[in-house]
C-alpha positions in Angstrom: 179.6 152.1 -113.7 179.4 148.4 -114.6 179.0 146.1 -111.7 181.9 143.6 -111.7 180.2 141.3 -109.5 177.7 140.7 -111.6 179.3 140.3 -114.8 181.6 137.8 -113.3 179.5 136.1 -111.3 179.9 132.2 -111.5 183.0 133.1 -114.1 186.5 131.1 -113.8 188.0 132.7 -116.3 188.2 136.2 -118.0 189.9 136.6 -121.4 190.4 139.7 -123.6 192.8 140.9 -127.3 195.2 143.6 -127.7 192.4 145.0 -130.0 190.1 146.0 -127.7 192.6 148.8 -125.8 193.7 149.5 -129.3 190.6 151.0 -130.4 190.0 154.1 -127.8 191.3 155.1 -124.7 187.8 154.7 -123.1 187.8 150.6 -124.6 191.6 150.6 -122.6 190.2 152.2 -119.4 187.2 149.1 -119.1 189.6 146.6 -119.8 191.9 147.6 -116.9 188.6 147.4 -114.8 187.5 144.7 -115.9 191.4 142.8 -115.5 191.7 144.3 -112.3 187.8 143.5 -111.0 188.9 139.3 -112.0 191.6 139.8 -110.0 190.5 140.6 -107.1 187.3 138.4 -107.8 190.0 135.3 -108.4 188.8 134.7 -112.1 191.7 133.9 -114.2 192.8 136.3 -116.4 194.4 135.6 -120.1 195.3 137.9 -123.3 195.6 137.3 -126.5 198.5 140.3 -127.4 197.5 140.7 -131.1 198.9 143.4 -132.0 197.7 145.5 -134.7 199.4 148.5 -135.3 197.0 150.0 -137.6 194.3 150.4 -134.3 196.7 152.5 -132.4 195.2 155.7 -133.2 194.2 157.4 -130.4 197.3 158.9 -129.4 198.5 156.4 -127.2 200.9 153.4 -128.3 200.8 149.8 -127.4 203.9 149.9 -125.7 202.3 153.0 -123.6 199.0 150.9 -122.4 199.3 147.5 -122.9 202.0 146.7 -119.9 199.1 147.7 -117.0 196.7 145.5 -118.8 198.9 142.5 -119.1 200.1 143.0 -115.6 197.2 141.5 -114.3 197.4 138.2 -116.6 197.2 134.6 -115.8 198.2 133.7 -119.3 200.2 135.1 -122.0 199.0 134.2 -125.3 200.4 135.9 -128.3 203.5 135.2 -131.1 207.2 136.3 -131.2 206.7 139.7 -133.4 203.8 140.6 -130.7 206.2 140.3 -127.6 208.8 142.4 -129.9 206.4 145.3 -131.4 204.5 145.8 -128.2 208.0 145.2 -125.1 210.5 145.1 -127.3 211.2 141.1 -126.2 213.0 139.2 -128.9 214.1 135.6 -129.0 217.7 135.1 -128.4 219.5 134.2 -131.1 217.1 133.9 -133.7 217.1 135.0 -137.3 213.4 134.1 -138.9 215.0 135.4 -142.5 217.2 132.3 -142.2 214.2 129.9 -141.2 213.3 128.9 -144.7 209.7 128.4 -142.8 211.3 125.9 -140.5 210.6 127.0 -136.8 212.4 126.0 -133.9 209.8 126.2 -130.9 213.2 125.6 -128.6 214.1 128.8 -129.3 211.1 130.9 -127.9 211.3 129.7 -124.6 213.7 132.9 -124.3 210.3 135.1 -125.2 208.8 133.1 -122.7 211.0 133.7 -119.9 211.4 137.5 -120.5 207.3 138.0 -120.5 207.4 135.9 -117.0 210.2 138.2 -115.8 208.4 141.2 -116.9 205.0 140.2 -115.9 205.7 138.1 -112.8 201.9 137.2 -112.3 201.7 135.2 -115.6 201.9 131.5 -114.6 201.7 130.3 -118.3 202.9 132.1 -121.5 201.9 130.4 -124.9 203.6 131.5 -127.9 202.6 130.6 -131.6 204.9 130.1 -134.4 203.8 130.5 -137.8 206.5 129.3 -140.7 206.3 130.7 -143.4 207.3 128.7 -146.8 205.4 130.5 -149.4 201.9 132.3 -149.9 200.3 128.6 -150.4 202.3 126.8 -147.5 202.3 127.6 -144.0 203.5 125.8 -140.8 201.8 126.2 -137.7 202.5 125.1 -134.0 203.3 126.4 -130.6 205.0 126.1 -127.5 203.4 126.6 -123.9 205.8 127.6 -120.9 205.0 127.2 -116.9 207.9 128.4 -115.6 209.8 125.8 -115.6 209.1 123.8 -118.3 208.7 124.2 -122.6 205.9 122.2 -124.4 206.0 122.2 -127.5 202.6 121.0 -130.0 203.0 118.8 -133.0 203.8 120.9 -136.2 201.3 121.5 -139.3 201.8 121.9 -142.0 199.1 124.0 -144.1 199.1 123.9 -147.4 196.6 124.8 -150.3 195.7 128.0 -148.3 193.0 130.0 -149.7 192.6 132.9 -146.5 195.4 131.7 -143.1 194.0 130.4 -140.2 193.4 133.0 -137.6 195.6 132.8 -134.6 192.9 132.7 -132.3 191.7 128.9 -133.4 195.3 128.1 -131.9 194.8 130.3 -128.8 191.2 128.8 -128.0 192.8 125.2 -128.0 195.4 126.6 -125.5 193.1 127.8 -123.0 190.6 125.2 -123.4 193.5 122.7 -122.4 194.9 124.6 -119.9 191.3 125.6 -118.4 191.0 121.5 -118.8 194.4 121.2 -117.0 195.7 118.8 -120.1 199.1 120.0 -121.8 200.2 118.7 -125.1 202.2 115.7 -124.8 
């Protein structure tokens, strides 16, 4: 039995990845502990979705385990295709074949609204967008949603890419600046 207390003792904030319930039922059942200990121990929870479908070998899906886990979130971090392959949420309205690695961020606050709906605890939902021009040329941004309203980051624009950028770089800003209580202008 792990003691809770303890291991969140003097902690504000408590975040975990769709990878770790993806890996074993037994890695699932100490998340939702853990989730559910912050909780009632007032430590903010966030997740990163991150879906990888290639984990989900255990017999269970995503779409099976991950809605108790983010049940008890904070903060919703995650992209577009995560909210679709994991709840089935899609943006309205959008087609990302005609993007031509242009991205919109406008139209995700629709992905935004649906997690808040579904997950009514979550007080922020971050969502990541990721154009994609060619193998060399990426663009990357994201939008953050409270509710009530969309902030959008500046766009990059990536280019000469040897390996991309994991997500999590992006994520880690987030939370740092909402932890921070800053918000992109």
């Amino acid at each position: 039995m792990i003691d809770w207390e303890k291991v969140f003792e003097g902690a504000d904030w408590f975040h975990w990845t769709g990878i770790t319930p993806a890996i074993s039922q037994g890695a699932a059942d100490v998340c939702l502990e853990a989730i559910k200990a912050a909780n009632k121990l007032g430590v903010t929870v966030s997740c990163d979705l991150n879906y990888r479908k290639n984990l989900w070998k255990y017999g269970k899906t995503a779409s099976e385990v991950m809605p108790a886990l983010v049940e008890g979130c904070d903060v919703i971090l995650g992209n577009e295709e995560d909210a679709e392959k994991v709840f089935g949420i899609k943006p309205e309205g959008f087609d990302v074949t005609a993007t031509k690695g242009e991205v919109n961020a406008a139209e995700f606050e629709s992905v935004c609204r649906q997690l808040m709906a579904k997950f009514p605890r979550a007080k922020k939902v971050i969502i990541t967008l990721r154009g994609s021009i060619n193998a060399n040329h990426n663009t990357w941004g994201g939008v953050l949603f409270d509710g009530e309203k969309l902030y959008q980051s500046p766009r990059y624009d990536i280019t000469h890419i040897v390996d991309r950028v994991p997500l999590l770089i992006f994520q880690t800003s987030s939370a740092t600046s909402l932890h921070q209580e800053w918000v992109w202008p």
